[in-house]
C-alpha positions in Angstrom: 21.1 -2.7 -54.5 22.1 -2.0 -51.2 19.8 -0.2 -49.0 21.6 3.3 -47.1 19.8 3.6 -43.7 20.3 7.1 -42.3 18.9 8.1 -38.7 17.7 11.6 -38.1 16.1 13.6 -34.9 13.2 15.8 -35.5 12.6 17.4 -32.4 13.4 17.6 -28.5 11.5 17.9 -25.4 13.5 18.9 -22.1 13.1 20.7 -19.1 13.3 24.4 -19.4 14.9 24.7 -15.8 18.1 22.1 -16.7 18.2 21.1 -20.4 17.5 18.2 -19.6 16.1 16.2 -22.8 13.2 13.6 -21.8 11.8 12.8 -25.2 13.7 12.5 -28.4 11.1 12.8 -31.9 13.4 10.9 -34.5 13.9 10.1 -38.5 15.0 7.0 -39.7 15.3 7.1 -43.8 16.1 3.8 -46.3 17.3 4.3 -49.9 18.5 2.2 -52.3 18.7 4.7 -55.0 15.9 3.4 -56.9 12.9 3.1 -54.0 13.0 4.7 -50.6 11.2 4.5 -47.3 10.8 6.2 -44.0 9.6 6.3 -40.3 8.9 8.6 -37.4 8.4 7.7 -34.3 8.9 9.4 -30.8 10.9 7.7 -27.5 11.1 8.7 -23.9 14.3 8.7 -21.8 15.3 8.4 -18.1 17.2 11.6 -16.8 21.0 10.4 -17.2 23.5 10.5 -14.4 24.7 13.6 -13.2 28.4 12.7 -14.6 26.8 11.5 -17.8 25.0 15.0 -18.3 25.4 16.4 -21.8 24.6 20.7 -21.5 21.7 20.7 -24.0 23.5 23.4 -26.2 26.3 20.8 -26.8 24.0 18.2 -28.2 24.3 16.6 -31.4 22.3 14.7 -34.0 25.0 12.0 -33.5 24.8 12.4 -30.1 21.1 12.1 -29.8 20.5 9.3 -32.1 23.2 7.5 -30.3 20.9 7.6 -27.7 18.2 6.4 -29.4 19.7 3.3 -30.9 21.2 2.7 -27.8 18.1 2.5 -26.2 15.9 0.6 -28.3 19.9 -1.5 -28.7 20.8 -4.0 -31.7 18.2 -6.1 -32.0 15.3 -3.5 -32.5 17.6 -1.2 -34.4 17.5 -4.2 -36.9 13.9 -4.6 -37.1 13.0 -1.5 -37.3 15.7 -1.3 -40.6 14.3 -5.1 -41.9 11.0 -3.3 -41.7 12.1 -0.3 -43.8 14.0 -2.9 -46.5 10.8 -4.4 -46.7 8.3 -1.6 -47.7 12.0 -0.7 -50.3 11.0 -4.4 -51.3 7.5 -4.2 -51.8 8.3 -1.1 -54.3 10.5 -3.2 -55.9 8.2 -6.3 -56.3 4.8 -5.5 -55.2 2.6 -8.5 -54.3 -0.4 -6.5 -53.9 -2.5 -3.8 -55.4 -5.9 -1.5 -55.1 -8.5 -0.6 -57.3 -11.3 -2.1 -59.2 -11.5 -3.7 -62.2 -13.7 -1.4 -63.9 -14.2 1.8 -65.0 
């Protein structure tokens, strides 16, 4: 089945005086309809270029992730999903278990 990645933001921290966004709390979600998995993490950015300046009230969740993938960029956007399809596989097919064998 193929696996539906979908990339989410959780929360923002700026700068009260400029709206200025330094660290960007993000969701990234994998389902294959069956078996899903997920992941949180938190990233920090540089201050962008005056002309590049986005007024914080404008911002998007396509927007922001944007950011985010563009930062980590291709590669690591990849491993990070390969890492999701993974635990989706291990659901599917585990290869190992807990417990004890008696009661």
């Amino acid at each position: 089945m193929a696996i539906t990645y979908q990339w989410g933001v959780a929360n923002l921290e700026r700068h009260l005086a400029d709206g200025i966004v330094y660290t960007v709390h993000y969701t990234i979600s994998a389902d294959d309809g069956t078996y899903a998995s997920s992941a949180y993490g938190s990233l920090g950015l540089e201050a962008p270029d005056e002309d590049d300046e986005i007024p914080y009230a404008q911002l998007t969740p396509e927007i922001v992730t944007g950011w985010v993938k563009e930062k980590f960029g291709d590669e690591k956007v990849a491993e990070i999903e390969a890492a999701l399809a993974e635990q989706i596989s291990q659901q599917r097919t585990p290869t190992n278990g807990t417990g004890v064998p008696w009661s």
